[in-house]
One Martini backbone bead per residue (centre of mass of N, CA, C, O) as a GRO file, in nm:
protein
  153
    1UNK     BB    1  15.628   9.327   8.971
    2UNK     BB    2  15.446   9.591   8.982
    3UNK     BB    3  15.364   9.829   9.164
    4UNK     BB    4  15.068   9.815   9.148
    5UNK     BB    5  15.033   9.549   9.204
    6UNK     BB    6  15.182   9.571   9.483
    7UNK     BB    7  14.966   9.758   9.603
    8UNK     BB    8  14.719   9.564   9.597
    9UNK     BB    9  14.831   9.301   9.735
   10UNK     BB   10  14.855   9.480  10.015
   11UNK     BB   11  14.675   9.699  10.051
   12UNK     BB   12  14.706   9.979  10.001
   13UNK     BB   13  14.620  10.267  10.137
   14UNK     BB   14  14.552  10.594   9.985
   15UNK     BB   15  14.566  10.902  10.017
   16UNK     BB   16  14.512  11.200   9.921
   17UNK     BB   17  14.688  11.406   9.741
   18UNK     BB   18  14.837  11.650   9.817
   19UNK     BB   19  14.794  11.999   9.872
   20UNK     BB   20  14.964  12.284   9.864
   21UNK     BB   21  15.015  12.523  10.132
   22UNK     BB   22  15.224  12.656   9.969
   23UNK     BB   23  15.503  12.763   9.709
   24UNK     BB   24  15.488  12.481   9.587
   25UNK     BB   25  15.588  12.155   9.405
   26UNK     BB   26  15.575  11.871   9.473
   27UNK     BB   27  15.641  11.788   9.184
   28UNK     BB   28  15.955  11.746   8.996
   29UNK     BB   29  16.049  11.729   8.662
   30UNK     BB   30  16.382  11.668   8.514
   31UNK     BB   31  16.366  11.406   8.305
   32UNK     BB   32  16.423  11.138   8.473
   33UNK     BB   33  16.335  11.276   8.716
   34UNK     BB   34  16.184  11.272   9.058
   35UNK     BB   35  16.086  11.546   9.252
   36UNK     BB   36  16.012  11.532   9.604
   37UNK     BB   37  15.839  11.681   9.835
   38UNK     BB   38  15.803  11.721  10.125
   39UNK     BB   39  15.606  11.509  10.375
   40UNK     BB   40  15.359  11.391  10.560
   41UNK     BB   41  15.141  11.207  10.794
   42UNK     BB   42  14.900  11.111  10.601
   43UNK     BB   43  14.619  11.037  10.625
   44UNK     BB   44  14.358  10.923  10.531
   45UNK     BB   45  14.119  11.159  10.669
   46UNK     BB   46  14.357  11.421  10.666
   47UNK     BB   47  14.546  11.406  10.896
   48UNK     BB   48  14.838  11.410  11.135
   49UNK     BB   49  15.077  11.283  11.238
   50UNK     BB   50  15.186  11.367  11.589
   51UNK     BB   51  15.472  11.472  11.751
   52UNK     BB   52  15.711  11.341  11.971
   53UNK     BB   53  16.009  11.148  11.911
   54UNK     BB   54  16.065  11.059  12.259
   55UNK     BB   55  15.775  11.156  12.397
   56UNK     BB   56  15.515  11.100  12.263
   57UNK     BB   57  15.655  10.896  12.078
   58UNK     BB   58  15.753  10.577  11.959
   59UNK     BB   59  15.929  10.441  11.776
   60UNK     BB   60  15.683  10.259  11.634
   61UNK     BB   61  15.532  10.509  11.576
   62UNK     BB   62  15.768  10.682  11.383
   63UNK     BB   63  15.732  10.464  11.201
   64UNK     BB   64  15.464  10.454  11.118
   65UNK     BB   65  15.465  10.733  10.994
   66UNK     BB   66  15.695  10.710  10.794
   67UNK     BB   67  15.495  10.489  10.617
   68UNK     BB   68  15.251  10.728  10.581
   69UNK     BB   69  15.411  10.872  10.423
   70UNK     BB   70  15.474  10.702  10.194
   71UNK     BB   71  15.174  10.718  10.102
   72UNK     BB   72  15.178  10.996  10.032
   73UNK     BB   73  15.404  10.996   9.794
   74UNK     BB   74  15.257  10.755   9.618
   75UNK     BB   75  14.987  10.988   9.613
   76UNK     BB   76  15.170  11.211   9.428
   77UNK     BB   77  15.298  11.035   9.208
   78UNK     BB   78  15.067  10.922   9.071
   79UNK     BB   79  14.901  11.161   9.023
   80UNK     BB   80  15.125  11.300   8.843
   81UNK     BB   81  15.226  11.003   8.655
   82UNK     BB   82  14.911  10.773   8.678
   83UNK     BB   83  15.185  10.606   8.819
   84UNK     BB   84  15.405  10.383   8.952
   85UNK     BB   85  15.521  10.246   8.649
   86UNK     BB   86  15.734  10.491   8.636
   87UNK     BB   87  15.889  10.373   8.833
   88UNK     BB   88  16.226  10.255   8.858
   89UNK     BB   89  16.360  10.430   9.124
   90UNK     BB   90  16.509  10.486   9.392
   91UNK     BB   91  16.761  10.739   9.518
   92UNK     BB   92  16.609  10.937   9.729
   93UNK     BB   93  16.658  10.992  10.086
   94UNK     BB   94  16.500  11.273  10.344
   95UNK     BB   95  16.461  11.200  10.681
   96UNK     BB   96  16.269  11.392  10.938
   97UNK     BB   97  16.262  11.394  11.295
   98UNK     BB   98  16.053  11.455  11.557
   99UNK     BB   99  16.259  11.529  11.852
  100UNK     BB  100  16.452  11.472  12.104
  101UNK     BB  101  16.735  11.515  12.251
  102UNK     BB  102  16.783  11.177  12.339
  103UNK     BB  103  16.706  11.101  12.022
  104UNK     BB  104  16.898  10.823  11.846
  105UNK     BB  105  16.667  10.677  11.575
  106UNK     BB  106  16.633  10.774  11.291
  107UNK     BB  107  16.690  10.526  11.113
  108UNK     BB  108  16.459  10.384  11.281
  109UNK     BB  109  16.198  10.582  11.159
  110UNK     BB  110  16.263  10.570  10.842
  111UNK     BB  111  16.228  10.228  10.794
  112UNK     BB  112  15.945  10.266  10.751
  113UNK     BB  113  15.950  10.397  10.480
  114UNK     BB  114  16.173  10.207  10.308
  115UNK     BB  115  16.068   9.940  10.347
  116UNK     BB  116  15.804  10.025  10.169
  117UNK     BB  117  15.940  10.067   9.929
  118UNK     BB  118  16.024   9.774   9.896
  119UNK     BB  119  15.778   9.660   9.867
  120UNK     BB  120  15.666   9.818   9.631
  121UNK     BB  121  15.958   9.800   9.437
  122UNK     BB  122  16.199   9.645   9.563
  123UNK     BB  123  16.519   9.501   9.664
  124UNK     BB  124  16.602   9.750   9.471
  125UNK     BB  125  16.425   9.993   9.359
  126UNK     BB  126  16.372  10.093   9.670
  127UNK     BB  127  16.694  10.112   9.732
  128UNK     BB  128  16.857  10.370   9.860
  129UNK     BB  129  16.959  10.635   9.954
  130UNK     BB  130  17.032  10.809  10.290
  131UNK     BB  131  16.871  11.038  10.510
  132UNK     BB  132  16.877  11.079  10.893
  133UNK     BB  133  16.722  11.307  11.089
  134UNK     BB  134  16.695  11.518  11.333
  135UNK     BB  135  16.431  11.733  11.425
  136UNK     BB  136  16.308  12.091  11.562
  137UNK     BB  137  16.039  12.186  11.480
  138UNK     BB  138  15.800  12.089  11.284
  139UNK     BB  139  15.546  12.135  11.072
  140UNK     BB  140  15.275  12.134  11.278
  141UNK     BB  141  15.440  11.885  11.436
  142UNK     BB  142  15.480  11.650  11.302
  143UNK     BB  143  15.692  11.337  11.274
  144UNK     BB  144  15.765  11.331  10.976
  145UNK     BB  145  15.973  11.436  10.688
  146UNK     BB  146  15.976  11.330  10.307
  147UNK     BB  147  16.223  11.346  10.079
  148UNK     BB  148  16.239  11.249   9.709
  149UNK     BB  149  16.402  11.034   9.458
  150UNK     BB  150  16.319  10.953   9.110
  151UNK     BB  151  16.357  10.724   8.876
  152UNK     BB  152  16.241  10.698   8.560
  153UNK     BB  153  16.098  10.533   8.226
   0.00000   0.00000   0.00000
């Protein structure tokens, strides 16, 4: 099945593609490369899920965040590609995550991001390289922010 029509049958809305704050490029194509920029969890709403997890957010809101993540980044690679069905696989995911200096839970606070993306790409094409670090604080307050790398068709 397709990313867009699995993107359907999940009922997934995605909030509108993010535009730059500062002076990046949400995507950069490199070839068959498709470099996304950090993203935060940016709501339907246009708001931003924010707060320290381990502290404001427990983790099960962390995962939460990190898959609103993952629909901002869904809303800017359709965006820039026109389709999600131009993207081959995820390659690479670095998920950093707003945290307590006691919580030691990253890989899975980012567990939301990935999941998505498997539901979205499948048990191949979804599931990448990966890494999930605590930072803070994030810019704005964020919950989680995701940076990923993604073969094209």
């Amino acid at each position: 099945m397709s990313a867009e029509a699995r993107l359907a049958e999940l009922k997934l809305e995605l909030p509108a593609a993010p535009k730059p704050a500062h002076v990046y490029k949400p995507v950069v194509i490199a070839g068959n490369m498709c470099y996304v920029s950090g993203h935060g969890p940016l709501r339907v709403d246009k708001t931003m899920i924010t707060g320290v997890v381990g502290r404001d957010l427990n983790l099960e809101q962390g995962q939460a965040a990190a898959r609103q993540v993952g629909l901002a980044i869904l809303a800017t690679v359709r965006h820039e590609l026109g389709s999600l069905d131009r993207v081959k696989r995820l390659v690479k995911t670095l998920g950093m995550v707003n945290t307590a200096t006691d919580f030691y839970d990253h890989p899975k606070v980012i567990n939301g991001f990935s999941e998505l993306m498997r539901e979205v790409f499948g048990d191949d094409a979804g599931v990448g390289a990966r890494s999930a670090v605590g930072m803070g604080p994030l810019p704005g307050n964020i919950a989680v922010e995701v940076e990923c790398i993604f073969e094209l068709r």
